[in-house]
C-alpha positions as CSV (number, residue, x, y, z in Angstrom):
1,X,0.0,0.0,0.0
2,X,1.5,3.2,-1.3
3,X,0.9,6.6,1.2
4,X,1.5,9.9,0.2
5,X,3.3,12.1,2.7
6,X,0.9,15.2,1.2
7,X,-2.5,13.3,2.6
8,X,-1.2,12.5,5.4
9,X,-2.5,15.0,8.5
10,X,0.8,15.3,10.0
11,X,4.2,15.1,9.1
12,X,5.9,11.9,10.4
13,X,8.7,11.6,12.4
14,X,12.7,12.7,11.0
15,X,13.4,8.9,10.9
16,X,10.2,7.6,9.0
17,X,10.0,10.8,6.4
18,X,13.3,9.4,5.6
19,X,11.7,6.4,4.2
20,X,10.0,8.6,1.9
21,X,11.3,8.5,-1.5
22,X,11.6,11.4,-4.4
23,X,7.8,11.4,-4.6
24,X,7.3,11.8,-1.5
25,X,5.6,8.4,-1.8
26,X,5.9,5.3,1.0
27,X,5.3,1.3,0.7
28,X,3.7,1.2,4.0
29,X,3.1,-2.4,4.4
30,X,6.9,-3.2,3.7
31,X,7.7,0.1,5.7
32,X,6.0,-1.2,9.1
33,X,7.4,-5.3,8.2
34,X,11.4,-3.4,8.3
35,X,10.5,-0.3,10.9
36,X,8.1,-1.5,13.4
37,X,4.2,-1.6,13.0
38,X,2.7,2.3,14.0
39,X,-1.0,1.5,13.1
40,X,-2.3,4.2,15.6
41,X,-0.3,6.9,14.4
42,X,-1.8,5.7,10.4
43,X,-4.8,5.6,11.4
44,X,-5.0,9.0,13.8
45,X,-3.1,10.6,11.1
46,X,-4.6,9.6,7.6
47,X,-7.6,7.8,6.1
48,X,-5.5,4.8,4.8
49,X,-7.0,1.6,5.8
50,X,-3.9,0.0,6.0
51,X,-5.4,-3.3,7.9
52,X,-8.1,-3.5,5.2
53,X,-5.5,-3.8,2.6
54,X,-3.7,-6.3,4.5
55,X,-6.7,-8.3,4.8
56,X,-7.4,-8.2,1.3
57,X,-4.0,-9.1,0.2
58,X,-3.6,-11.9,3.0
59,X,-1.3,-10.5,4.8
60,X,-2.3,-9.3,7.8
61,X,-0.6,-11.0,10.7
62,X,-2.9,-11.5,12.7
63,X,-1.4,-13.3,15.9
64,X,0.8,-10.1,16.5
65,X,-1.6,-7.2,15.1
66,X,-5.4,-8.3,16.1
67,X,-5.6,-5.3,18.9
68,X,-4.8,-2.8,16.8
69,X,-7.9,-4.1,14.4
70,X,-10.4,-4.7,17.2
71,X,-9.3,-0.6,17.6
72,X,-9.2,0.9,14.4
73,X,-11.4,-1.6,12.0
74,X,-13.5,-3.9,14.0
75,X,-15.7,-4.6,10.6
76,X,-12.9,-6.7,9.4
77,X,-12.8,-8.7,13.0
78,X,-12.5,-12.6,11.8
79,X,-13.7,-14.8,14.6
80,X,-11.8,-17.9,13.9
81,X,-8.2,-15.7,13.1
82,X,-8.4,-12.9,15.7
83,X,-5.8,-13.9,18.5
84,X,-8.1,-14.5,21.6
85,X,-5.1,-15.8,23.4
86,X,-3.4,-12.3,23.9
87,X,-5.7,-9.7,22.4
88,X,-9.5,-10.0,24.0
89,X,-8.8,-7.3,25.8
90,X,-9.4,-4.9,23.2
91,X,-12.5,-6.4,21.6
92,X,-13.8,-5.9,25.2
93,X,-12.7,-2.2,24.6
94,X,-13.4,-1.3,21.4
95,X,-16.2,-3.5,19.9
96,X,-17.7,-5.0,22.4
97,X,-20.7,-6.3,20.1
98,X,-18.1,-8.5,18.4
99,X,-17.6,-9.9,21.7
100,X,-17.6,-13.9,21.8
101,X,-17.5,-15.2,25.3
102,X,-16.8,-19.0,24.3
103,X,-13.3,-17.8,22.3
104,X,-12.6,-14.5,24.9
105,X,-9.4,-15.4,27.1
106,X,-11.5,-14.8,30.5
107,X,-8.7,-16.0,32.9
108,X,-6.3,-13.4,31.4
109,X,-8.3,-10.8,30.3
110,X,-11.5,-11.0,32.7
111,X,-10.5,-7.4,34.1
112,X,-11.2,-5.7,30.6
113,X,-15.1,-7.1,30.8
114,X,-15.7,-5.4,34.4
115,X,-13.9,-2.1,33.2
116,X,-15.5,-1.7,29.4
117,X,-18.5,-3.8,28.9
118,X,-20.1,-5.0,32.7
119,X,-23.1,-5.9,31.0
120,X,-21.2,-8.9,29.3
121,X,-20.0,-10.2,32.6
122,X,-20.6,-13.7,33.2
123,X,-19.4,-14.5,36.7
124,X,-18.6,-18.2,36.3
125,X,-16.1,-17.3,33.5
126,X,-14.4,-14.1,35.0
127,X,-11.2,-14.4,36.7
128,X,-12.2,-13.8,40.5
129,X,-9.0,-14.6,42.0
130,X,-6.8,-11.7,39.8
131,X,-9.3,-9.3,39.0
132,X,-11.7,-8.9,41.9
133,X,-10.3,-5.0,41.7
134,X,-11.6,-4.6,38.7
135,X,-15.8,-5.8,39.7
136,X,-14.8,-3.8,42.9
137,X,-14.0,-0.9,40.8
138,X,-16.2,-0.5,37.8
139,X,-19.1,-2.8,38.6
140,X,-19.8,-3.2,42.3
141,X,-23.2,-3.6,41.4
142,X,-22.4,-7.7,40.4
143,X,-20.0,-8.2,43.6
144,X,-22.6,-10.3,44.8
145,X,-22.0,-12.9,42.2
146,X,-18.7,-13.4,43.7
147,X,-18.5,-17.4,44.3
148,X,-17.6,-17.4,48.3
149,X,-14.5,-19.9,48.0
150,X,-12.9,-16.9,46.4
């Protein structure tokens, strides 16, 4: 995916404009697989859809990168390939209607359910023992679903 540094909304950094070439044109796909992945600054800065194209072109990895789509293009969220494992958290955050509690990693990210989307809470999935705080905190209201033996 080609950007051009004249639609972008801000200037990038002295070490990414370098990347730039005469045209003041960028690969950004192969720019983020050598330089590091900055999705949020694309996406606050621009209207590429940089995950989109990734998608469409089947590259789009998405063990590493499936937060950062759950934030900026939840329409594109694949059940079966988002990474549940390390990235529920943000599909508790950001899309919370994409939300499906049979693949959601509730032992680590229970916490995120009780701080962004309490009316998903299901209290013999969430995490009692590590994130009480967290029901204590944002949803006291459903402390009474606490199992005793915790």
């Amino acid at each position: 995916m080609i950007v051009e540094l004249d639609k972008l909304r801000e200037i990038p950094c002295k070490d990414w404009l370098m990347l730039f070439d005469e045209e003041d044109k960028l690969n950004v796909h192969e720019a983020f697989k050598n330089h590091g992945q900055q999705y949020d600054w694309l996406y606050l800065n621009s209207d590429y859809d940089l995950i989109a194209w990734e998608i469409e072109n089947n590259c789009f990895e998405w063990e590493y990168y499936s937060g950062f789509l759950a934030e900026h293009c939840p329409q594109y969220l694949d059940k079966e390939k988002y990474n549940w494992e390390k990235h529920s958290c943000y599909v508790a955050k950001y899309c919370f209607y994409l939300l499906d509690p049979e693949l959601y990693n509730w032992n680590r990210d229970s916490w995120a359910i009780a701080k962004h989307c309490c009316h998903l809470f299901n209290p013999e999935l969430y995490n009692w023992k590590d994130d009480s705080y967290y029901v204590e905190t944002f949803c006291p209201h459903l402390l009474y679903l606490k199992p005793e033996r915790v």
